[in-house]
C-alpha positions in Angstrom: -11.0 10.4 -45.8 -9.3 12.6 -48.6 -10.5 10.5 -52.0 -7.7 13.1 -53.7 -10.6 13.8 -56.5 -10.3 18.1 -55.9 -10.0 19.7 -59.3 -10.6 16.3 -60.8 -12.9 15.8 -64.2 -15.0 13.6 -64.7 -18.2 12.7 -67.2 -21.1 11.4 -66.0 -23.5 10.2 -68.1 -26.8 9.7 -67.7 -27.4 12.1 -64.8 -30.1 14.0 -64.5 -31.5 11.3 -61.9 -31.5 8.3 -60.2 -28.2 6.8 -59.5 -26.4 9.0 -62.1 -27.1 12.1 -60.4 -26.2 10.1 -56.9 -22.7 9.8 -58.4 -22.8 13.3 -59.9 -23.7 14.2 -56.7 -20.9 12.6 -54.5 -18.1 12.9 -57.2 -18.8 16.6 -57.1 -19.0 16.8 -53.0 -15.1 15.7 -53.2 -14.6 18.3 -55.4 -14.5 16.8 -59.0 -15.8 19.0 -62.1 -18.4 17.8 -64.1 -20.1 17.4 -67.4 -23.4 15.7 -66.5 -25.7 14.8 -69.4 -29.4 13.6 -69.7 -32.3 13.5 -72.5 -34.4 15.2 -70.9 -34.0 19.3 -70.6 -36.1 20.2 -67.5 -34.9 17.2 -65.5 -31.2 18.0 -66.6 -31.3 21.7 -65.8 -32.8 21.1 -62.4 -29.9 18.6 -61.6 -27.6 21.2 -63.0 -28.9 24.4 -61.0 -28.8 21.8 -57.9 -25.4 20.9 -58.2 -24.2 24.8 -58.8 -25.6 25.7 -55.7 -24.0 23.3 -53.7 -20.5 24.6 -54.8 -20.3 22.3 -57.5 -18.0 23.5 -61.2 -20.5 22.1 -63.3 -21.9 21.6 -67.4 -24.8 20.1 -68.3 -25.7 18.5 -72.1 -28.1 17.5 -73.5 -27.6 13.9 -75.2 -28.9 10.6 -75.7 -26.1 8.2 -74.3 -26.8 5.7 -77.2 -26.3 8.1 -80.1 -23.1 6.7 -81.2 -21.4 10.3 -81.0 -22.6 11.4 -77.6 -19.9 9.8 -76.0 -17.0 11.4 -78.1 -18.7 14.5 -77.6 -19.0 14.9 -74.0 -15.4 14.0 -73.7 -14.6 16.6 -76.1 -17.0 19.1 -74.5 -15.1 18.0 -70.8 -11.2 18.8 -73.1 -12.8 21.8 -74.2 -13.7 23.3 -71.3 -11.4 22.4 -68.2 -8.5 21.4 -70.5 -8.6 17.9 -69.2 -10.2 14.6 -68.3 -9.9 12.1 -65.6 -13.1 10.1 -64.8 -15.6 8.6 -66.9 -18.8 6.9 -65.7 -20.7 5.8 -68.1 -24.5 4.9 -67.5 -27.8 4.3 -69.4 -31.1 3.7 -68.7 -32.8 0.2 -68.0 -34.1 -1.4 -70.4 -38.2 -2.7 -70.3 -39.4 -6.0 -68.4 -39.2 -9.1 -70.4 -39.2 -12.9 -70.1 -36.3 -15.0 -72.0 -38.6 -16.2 -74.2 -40.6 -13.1 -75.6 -38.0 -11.0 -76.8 -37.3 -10.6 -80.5 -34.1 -9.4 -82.3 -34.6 -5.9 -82.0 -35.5 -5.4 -78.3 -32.1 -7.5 -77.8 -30.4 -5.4 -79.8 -31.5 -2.1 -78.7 -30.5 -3.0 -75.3 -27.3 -4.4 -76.2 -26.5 -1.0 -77.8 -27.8 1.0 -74.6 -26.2 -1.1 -71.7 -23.3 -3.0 -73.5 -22.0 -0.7 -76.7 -22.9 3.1 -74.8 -19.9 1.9 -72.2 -17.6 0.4 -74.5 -17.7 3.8 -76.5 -17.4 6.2 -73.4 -13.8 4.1 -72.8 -13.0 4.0 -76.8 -13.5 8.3 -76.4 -11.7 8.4 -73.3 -9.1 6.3 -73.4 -7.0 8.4 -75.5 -6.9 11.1 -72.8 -6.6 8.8 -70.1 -3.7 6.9 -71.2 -0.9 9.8 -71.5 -1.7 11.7 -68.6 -0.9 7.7 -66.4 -3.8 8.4 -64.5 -7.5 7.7 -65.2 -10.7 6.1 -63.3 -13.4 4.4 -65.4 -16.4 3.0 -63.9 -19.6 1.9 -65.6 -22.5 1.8 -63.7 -24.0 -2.5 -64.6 -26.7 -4.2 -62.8 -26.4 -7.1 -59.8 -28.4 -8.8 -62.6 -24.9 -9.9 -63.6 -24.4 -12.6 -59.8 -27.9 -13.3 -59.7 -30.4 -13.2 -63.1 -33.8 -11.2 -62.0 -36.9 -12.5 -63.2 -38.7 -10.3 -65.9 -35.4 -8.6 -66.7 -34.2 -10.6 -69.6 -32.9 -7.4 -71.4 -31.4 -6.5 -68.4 -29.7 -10.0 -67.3 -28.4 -10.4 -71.2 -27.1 -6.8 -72.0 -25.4 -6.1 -68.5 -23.3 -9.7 -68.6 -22.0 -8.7 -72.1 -21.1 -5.6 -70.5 -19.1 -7.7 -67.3 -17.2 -10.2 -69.8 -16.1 -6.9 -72.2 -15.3 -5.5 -69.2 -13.2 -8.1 -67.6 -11.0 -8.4 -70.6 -10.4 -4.6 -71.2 -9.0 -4.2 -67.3 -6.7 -7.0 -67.9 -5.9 -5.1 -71.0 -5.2 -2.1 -68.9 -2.8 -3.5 -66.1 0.0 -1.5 -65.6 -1.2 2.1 -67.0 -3.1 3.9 -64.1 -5.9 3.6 -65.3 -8.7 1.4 -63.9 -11.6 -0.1 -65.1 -14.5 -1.5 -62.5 -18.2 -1.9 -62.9 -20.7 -0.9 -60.1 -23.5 -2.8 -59.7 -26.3 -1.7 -57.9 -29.4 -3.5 -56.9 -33.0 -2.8 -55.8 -32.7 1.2 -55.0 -35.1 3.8 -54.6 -35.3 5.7 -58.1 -37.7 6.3 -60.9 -36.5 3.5 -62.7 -37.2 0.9 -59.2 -40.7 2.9 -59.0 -41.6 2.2 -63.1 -40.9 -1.2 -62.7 -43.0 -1.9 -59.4 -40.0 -2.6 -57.3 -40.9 -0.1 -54.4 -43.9 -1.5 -53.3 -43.3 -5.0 -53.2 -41.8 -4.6 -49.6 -38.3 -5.1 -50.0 -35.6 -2.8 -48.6 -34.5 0.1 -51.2 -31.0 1.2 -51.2 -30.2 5.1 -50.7 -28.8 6.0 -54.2 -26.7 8.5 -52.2 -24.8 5.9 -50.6 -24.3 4.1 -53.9 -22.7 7.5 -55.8 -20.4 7.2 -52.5 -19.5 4.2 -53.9 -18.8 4.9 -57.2 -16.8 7.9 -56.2 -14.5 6.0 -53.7 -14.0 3.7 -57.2 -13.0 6.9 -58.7 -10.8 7.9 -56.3 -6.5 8.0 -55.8 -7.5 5.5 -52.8 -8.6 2.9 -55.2 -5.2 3.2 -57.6 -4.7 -1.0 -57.0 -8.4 -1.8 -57.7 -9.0 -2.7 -61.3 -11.3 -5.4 -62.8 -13.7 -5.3 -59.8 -17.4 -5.5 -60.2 -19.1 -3.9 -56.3 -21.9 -5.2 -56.1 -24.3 -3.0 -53.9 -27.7 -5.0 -53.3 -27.6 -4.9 -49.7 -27.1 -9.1 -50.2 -29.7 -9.7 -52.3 -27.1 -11.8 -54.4 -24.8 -12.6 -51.9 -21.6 -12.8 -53.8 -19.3 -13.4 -51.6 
């Protein structure tokens, strides 16, 4: 199946690993250029000399998704460089384990600003380049934590279901333009984030993160022009929300 996503640009944040570097890695399979981005230099060049060597047309930077700027930036560094943009994915790290009752103000608000404010300022940046060109695919990477709260994820649960109801009323707000707004939201799979957290030992089934950037990039894609509004979730049932 042709997604129709050859010469494509997209910005990926978040990428160096885990499921942002599964949907680096598919988007740029079907032929998409990329600006990938990550904290971490060694991790990000690594994913970066990967990516080159399997074909891809690829940029990496180096940038902390919650700095305000970083998003305005790496859509400027995408214009900059290719001369346009057409996807944007934004992503950020987890935040820690924590019960409901033991967080204070500022680990709330720190992951508000990394899993709630970090995507509504990737589509604030990219928005104005999406918008005249009739054509543009945003999809933020969210938790299943939004269907079915997981224990000890209280940051997680809170942040990520801001993120949904934002998210429900900017695709409405987007009807009618070509572009489309959906969220991903992955469960249990098996990254560096699943193994910090204790998740890959406990015996339950761990998604391929490959399959998941499949996902993503099928969201991305001419073949889901009519699909707007729609959070995937990919848990392999955990949540069952049907």
């Amino acid at each position: 199946m042709d997604l129709g996503l050859e010469g494509r640009v997209a910005v990926v944040a978040a990428s160096s690993k885990g499921l942002g570097r599964a949907v680096a890695d598919a988007l740029a399979g079907e032929g998409a250029r990329l600006v990938i981005s990550a904290r971490g230099e060694e991790a990000l060049a690594s994913a970066e000399a990967a990516l080159r060597s399997n074909g891809a047309d690829v940029v990496a930077v180096r940038a902390d998704v919650t700095d305000p700027g970083t998003p305005e930036h790496l859509v400027s560094v995408a214009i900059d460089l290719f001369g346009r943009l057409d996807i944007v994915v934004p992503n950020a790290g987890g935040p820690p384990p924590a019960g409901a009752l033991d967080l204070d103000d500022d680990a709330i608000l720190t992951a508000i600003e990394a899993n709630l404010l970090t995507s509504i300022r990737f589509v604030r940046a990219a928005l104005p380049h999406l918008r005249p060109a009739g054509w543009g695919r945003i999809c933020c990477i969210a938790s299943a934590t939004i269907v079915q709260a997981a224990p000890n994820l209280a940051l997680s649960n809170t942040a990520r279901t801001g993120l949904w109801a934002w998210a429900k009323t900017a695709a409405a707000d987007l009807r009618g333009t070509g572009v489309t707004l959906n969220l991903a939201c992955p469960g249990f799979h098996a990254t560096d984030r699943m193994i910090e957290l204790g998740a890959t030992g406990s015996g339950r089934p761990m998604g391929d993160p490959a399959d998941f950037g499949q996902v993503v990039a099928f969201l991305c894609s001419q073949a889901a022009a009519n699909v707007n509004g729609a959070r995937i979730v990919v848990d392999g049932g955990e949540s069952l929300s049907l």
